[in-house]
Biopython code that builds the backbone (N, CA, C, O; Angstrom):
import numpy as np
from Bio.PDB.StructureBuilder import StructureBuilder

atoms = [
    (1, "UNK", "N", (97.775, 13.250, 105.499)),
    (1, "UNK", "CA", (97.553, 12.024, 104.760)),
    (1, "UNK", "C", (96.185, 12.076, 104.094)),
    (1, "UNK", "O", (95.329, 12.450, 104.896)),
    (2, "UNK", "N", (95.717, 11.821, 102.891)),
    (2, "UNK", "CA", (94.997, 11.624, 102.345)),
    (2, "UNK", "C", (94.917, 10.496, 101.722)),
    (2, "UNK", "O", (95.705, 9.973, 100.933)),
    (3, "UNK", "N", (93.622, 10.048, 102.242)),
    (3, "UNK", "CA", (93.175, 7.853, 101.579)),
    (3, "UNK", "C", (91.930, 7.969, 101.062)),
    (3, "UNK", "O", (91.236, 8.926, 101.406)),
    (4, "UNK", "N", (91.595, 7.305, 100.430)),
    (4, "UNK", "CA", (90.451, 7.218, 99.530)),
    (4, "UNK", "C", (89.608, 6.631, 100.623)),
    (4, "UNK", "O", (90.025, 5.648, 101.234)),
    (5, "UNK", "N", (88.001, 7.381, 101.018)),
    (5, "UNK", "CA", (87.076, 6.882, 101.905)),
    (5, "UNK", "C", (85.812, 6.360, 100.659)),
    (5, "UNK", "O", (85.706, 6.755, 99.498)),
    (6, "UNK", "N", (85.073, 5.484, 101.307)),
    (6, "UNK", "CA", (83.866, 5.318, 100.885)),
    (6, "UNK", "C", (82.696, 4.877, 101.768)),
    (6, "UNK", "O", (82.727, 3.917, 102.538)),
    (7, "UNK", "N", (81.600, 5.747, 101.547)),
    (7, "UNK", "CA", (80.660, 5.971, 102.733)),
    (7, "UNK", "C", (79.729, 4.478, 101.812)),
    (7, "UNK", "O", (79.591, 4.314, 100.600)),
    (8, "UNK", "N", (79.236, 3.601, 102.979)),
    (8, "UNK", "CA", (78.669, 2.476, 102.531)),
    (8, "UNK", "C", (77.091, 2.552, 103.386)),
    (8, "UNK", "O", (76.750, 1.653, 104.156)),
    (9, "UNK", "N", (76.328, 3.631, 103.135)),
    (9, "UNK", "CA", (75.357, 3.806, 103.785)),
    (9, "UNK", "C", (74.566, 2.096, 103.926)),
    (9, "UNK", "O", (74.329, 1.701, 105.067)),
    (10, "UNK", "N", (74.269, 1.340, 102.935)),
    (10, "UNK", "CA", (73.891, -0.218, 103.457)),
    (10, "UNK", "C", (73.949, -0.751, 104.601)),
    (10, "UNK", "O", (73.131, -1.404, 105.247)),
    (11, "UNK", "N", (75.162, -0.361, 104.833)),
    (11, "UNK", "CA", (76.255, -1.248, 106.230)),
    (11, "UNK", "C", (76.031, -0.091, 106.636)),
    (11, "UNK", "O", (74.828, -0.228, 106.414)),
    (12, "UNK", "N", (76.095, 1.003, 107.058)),
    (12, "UNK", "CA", (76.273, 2.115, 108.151)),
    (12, "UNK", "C", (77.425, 2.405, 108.499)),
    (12, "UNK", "O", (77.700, 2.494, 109.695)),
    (13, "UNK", "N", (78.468, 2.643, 107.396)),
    (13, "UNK", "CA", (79.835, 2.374, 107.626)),
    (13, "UNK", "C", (80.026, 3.401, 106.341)),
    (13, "UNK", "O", (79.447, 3.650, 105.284)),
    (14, "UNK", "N", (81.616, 4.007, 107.343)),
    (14, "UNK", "CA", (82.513, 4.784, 105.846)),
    (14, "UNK", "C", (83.900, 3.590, 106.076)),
    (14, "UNK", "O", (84.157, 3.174, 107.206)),
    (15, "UNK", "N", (84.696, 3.147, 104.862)),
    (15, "UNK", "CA", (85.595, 2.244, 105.078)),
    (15, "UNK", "C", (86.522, 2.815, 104.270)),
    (15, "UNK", "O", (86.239, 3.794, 103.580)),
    (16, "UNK", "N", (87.974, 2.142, 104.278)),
    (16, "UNK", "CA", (89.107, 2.586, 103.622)),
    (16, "UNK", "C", (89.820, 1.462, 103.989)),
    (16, "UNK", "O", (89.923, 1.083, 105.156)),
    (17, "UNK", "N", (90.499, 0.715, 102.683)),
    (17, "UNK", "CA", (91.633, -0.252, 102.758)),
    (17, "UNK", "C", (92.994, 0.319, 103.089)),
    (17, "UNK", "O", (93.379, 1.226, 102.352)),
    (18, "UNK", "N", (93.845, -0.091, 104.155)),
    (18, "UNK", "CA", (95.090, 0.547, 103.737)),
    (18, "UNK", "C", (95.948, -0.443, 103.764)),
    (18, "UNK", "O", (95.721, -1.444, 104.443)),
    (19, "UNK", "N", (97.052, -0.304, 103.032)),
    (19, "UNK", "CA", (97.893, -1.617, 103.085)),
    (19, "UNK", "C", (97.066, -3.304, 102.953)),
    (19, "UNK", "O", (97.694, -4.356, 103.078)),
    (20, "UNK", "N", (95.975, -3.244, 102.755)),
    (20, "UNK", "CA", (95.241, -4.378, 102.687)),
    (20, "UNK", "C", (94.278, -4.620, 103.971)),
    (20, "UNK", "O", (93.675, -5.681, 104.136)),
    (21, "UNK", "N", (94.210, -3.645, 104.760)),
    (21, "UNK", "CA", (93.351, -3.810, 106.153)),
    (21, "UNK", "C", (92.281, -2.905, 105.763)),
    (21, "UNK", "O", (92.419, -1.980, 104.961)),
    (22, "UNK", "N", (91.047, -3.262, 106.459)),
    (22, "UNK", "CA", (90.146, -2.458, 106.818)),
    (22, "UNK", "C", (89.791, -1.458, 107.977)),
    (22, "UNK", "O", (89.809, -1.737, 109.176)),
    (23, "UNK", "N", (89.476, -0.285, 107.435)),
    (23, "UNK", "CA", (89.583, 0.144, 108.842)),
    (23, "UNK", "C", (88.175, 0.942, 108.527)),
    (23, "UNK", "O", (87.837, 1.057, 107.349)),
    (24, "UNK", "N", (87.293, 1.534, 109.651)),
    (24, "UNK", "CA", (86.104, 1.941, 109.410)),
    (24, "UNK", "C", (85.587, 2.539, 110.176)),
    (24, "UNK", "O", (86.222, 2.518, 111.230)),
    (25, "UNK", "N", (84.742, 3.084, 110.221)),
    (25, "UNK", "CA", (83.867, 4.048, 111.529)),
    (25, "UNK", "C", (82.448, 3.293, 111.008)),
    (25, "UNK", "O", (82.222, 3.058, 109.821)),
    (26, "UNK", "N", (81.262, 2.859, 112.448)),
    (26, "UNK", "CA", (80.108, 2.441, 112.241)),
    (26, "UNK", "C", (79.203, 3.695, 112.684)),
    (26, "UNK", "O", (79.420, 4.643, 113.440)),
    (27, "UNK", "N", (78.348, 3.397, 112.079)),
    (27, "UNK", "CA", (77.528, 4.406, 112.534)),
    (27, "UNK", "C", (75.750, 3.659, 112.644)),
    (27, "UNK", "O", (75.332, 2.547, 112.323)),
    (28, "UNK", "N", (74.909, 5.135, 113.375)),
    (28, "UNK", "CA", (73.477, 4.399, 113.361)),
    (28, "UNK", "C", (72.467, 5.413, 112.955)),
    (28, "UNK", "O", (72.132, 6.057, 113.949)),
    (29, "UNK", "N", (71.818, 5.825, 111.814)),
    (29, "UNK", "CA", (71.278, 7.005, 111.259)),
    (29, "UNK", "C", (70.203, 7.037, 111.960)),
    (29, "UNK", "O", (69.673, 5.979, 111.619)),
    (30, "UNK", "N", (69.184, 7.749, 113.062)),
    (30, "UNK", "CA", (67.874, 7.912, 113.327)),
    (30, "UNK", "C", (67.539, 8.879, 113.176)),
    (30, "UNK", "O", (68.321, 9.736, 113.588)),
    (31, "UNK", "N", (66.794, 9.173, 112.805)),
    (31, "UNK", "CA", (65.755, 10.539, 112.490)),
    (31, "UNK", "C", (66.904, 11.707, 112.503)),
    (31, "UNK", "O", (67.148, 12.504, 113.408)),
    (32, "UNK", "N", (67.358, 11.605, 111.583)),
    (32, "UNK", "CA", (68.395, 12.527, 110.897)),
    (32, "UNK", "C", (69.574, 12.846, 112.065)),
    (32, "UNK", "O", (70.194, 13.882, 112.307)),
    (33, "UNK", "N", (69.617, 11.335, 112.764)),
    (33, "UNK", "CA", (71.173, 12.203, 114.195)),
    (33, "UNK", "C", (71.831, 10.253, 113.838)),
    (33, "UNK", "O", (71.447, 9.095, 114.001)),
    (34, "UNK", "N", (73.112, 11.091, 113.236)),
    (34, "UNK", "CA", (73.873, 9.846, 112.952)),
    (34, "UNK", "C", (74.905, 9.479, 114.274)),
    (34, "UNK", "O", (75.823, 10.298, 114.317)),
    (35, "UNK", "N", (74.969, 8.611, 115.193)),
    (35, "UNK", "CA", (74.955, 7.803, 116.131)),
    (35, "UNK", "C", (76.383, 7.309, 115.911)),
    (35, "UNK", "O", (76.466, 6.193, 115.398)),
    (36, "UNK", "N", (77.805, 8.094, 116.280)),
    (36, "UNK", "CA", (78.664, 7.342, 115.661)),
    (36, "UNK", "C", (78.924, 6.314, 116.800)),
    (36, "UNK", "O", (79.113, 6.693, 117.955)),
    (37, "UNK", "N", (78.929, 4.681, 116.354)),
    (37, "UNK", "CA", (79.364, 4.108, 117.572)),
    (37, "UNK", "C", (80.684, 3.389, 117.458)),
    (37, "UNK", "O", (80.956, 2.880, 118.545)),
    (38, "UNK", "N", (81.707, 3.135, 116.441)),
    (38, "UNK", "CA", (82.708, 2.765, 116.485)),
    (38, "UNK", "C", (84.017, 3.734, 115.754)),
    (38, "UNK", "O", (83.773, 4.711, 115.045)),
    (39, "UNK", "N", (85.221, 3.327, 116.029)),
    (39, "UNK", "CA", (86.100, 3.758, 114.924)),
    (39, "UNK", "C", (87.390, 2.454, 115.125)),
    (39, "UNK", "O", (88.095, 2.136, 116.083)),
    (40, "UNK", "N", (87.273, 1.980, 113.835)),
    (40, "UNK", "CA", (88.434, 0.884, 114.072)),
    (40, "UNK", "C", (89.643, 0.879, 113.179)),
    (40, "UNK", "O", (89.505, 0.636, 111.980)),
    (41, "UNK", "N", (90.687, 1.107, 113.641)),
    (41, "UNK", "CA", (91.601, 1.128, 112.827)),
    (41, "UNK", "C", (92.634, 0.061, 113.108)),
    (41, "UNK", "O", (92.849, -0.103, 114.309)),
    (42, "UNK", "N", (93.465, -0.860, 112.109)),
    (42, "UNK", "CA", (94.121, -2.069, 112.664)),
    (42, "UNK", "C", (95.057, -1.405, 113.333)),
    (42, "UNK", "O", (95.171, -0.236, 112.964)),
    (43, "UNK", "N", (96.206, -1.954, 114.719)),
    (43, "UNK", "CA", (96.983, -1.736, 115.204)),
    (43, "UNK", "C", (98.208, -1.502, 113.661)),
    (43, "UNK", "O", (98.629, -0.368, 113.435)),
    (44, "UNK", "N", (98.518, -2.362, 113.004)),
    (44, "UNK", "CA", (98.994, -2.818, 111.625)),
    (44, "UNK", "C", (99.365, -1.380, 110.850)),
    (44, "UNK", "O", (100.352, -1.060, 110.187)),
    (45, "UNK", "N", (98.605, -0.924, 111.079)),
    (45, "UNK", "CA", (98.406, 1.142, 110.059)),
    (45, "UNK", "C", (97.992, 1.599, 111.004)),
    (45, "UNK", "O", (97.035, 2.340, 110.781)),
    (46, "UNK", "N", (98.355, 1.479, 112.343)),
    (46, "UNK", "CA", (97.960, 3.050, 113.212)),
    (46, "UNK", "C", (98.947, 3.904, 113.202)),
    (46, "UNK", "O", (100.129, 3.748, 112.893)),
    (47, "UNK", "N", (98.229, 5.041, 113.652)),
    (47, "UNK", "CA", (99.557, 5.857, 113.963)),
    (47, "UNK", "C", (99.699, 6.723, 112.728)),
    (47, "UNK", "O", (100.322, 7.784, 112.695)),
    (48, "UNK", "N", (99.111, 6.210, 111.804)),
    (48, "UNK", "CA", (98.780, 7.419, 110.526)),
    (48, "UNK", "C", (98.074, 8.302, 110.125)),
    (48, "UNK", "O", (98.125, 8.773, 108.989)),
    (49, "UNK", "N", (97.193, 8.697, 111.167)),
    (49, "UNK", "CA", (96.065, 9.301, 111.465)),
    (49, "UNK", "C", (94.843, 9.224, 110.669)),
    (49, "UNK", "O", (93.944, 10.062, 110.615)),
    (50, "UNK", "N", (94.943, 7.944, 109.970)),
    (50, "UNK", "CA", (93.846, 7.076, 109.368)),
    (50, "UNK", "C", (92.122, 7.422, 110.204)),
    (50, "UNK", "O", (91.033, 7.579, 109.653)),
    (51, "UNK", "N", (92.439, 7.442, 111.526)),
    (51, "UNK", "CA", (91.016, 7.731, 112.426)),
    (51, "UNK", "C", (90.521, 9.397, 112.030)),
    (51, "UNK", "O", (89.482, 9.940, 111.655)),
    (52, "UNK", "N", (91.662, 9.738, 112.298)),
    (52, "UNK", "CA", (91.223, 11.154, 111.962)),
    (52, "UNK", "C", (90.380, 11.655, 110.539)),
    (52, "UNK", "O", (89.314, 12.230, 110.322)),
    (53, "UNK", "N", (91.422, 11.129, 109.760)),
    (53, "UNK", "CA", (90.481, 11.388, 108.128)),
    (53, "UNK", "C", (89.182, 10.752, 108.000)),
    (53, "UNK", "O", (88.263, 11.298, 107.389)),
    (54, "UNK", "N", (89.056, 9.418, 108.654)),
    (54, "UNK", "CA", (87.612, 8.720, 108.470)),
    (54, "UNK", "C", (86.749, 9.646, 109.339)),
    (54, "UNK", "O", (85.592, 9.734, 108.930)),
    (55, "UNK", "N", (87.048, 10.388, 110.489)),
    (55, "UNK", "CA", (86.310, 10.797, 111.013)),
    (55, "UNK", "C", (85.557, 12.560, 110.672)),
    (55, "UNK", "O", (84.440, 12.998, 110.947)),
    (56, "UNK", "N", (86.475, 13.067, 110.136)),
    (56, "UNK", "CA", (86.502, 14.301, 109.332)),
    (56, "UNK", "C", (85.562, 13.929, 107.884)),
    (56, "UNK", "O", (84.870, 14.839, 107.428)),
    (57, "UNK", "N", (85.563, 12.869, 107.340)),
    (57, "UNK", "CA", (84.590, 12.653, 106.307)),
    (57, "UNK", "C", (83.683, 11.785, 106.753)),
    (57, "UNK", "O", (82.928, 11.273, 105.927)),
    (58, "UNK", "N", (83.587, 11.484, 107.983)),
    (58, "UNK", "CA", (81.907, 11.101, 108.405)),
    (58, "UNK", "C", (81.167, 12.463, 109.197)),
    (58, "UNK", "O", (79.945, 12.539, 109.067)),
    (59, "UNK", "N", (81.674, 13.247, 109.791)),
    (59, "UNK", "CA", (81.332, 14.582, 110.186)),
    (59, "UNK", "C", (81.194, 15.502, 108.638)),
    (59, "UNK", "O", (80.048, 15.927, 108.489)),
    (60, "UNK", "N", (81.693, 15.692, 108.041)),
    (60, "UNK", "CA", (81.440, 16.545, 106.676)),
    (60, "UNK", "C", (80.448, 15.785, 106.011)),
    (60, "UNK", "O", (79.598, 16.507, 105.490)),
    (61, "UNK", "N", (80.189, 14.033, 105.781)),
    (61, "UNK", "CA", (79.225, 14.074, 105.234)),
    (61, "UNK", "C", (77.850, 14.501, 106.095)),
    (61, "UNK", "O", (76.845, 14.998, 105.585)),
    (62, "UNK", "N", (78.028, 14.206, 107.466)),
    (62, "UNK", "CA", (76.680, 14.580, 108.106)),
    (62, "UNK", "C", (76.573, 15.955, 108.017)),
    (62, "UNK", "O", (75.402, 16.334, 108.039)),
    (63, "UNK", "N", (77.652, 17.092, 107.895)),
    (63, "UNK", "CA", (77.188, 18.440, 107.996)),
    (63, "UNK", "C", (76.404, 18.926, 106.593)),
    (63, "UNK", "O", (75.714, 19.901, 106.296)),
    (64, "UNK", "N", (76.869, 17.755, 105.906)),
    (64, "UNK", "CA", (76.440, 17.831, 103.832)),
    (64, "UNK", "C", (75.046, 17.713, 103.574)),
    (64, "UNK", "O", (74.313, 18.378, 102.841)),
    (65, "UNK", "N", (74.703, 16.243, 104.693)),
    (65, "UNK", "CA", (72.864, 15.841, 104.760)),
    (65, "UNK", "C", (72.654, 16.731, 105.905)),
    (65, "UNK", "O", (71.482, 16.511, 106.210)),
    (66, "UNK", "N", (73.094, 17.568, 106.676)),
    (66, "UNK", "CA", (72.381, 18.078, 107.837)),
    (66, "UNK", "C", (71.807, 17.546, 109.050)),
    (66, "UNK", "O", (70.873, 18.086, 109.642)),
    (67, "UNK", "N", (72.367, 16.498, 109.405)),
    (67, "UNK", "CA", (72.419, 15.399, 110.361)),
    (67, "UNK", "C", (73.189, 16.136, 111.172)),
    (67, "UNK", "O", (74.247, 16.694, 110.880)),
    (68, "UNK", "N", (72.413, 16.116, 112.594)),
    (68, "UNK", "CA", (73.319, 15.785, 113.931)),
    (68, "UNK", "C", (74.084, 14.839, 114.149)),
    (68, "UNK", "O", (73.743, 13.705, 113.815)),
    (69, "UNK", "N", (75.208, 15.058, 114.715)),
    (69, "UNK", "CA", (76.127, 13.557, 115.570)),
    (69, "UNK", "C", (75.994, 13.871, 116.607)),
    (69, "UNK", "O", (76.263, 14.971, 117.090)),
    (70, "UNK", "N", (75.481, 12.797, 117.205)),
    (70, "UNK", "CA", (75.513, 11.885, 118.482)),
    (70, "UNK", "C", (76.854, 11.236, 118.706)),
    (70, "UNK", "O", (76.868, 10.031, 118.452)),
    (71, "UNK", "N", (78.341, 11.933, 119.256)),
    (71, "UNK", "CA", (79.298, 10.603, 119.126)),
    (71, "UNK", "C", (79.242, 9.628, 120.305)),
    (71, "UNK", "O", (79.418, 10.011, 121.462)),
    (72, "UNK", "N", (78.952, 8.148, 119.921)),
    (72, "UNK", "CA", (79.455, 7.314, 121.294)),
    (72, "UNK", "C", (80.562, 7.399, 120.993)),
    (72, "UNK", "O", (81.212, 8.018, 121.835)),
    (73, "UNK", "N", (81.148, 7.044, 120.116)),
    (73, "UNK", "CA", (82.584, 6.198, 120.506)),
    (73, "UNK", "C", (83.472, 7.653, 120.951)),
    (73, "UNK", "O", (83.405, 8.827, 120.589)),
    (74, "UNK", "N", (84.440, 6.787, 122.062)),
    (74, "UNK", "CA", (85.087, 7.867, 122.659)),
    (74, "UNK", "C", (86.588, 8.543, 121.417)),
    (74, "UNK", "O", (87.241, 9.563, 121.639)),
    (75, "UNK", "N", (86.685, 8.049, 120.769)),
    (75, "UNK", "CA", (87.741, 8.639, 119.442)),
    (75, "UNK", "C", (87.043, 9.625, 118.941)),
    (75, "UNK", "O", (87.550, 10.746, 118.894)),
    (76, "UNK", "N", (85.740, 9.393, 118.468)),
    (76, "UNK", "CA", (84.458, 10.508, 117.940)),
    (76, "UNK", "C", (84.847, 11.892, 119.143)),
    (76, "UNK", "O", (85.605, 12.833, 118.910)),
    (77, "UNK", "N", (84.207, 11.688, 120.202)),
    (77, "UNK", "CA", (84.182, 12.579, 121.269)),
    (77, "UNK", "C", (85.542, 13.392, 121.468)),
    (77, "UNK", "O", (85.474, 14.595, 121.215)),
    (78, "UNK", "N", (86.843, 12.850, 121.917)),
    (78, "UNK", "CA", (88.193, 13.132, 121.622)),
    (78, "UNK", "C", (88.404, 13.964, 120.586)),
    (78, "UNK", "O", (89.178, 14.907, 120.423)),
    (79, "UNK", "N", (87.129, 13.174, 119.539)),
    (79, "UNK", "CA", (88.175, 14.649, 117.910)),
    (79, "UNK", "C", (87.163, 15.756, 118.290)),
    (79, "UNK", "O", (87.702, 16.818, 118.601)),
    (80, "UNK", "N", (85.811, 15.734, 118.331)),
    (80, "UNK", "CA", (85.323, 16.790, 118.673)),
    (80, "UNK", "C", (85.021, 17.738, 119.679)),
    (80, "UNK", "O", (84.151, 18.610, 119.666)),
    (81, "UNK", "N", (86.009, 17.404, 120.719)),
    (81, "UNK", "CA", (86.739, 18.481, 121.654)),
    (81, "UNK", "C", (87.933, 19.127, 120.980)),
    (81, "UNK", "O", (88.440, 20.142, 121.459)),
    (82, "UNK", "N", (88.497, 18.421, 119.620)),
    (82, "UNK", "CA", (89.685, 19.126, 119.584)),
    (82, "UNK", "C", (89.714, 20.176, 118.085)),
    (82, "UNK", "O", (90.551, 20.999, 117.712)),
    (83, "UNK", "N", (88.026, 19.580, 117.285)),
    (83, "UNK", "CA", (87.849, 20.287, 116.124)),
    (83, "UNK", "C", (86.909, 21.343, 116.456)),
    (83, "UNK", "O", (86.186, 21.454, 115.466)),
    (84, "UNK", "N", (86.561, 22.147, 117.316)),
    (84, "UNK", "CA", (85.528, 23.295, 117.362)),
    (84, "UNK", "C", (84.186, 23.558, 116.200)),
    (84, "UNK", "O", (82.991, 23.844, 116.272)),
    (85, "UNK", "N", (85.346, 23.227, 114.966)),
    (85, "UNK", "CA", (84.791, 23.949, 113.559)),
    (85, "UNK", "C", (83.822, 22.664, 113.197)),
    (85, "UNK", "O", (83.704, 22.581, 111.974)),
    (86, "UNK", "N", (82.889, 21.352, 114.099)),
    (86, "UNK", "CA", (81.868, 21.082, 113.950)),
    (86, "UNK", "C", (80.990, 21.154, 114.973)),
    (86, "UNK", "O", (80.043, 20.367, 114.944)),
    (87, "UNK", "N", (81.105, 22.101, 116.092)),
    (87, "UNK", "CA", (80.301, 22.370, 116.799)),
    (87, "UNK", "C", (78.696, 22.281, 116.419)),
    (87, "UNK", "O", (77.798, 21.603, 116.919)),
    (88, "UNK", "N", (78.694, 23.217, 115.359)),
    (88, "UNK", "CA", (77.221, 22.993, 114.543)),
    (88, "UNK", "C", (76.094, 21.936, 114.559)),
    (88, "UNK", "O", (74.885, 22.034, 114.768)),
    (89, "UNK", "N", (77.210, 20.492, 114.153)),
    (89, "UNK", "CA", (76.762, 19.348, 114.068)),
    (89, "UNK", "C", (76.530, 18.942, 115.183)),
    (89, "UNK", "O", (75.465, 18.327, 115.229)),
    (90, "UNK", "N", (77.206, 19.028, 116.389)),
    (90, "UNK", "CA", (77.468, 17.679, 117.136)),
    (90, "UNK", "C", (76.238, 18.225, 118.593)),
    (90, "UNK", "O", (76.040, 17.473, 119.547)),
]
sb = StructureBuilder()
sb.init_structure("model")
sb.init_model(0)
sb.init_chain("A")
sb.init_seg("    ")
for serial, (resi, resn, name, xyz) in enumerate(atoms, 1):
    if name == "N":
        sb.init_residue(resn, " ", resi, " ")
    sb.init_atom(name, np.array(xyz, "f"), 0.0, 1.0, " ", f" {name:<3s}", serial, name[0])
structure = sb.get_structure()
């Protein structure tokens, strides 16, 4: 699946409408280690692996600025036991 993301550095957020919902990953930038602490996707569009893509383009943009992730949220942690190929970052 591919959805149109947009990283809203203001808010600390990448977001994507789907079907009319919001769904988003938060984040917290400190001294170049971006802090992911949420991933929310509505019950409404789960199951489309909506988490996954937001999370694959908040990890690619941090590997882009060269930012560490820190993941709290446990969805963060979950994908990056199962993606190896950002070890680098995290």
């Amino acid at each position: 699946m591919t959805i149109s993301i947009q990283h809203h550095p203001e808010k600390s957020c990448f977001q994507a409408i789907i079907d009319g919902h919001t769904c988003l990953i938060e984040y917290e930038l400190e001294d170049n280690v971006m802090h992911i602490m949420h991933t929310l996707v509505p019950p409404e569009v789960g199951g489309r692996g909506i988490a996954a893509e937001l999370t694959r383009f908040a990890l690619d943009t941090a590997s882009n600025n060269h930012w560490k992730v820190h993941p709290v949220c446990t969805y963060t942690v979950a994908y990056l036991k199962r993606h190896p190929e950002y070890t680098n970052i995290a």
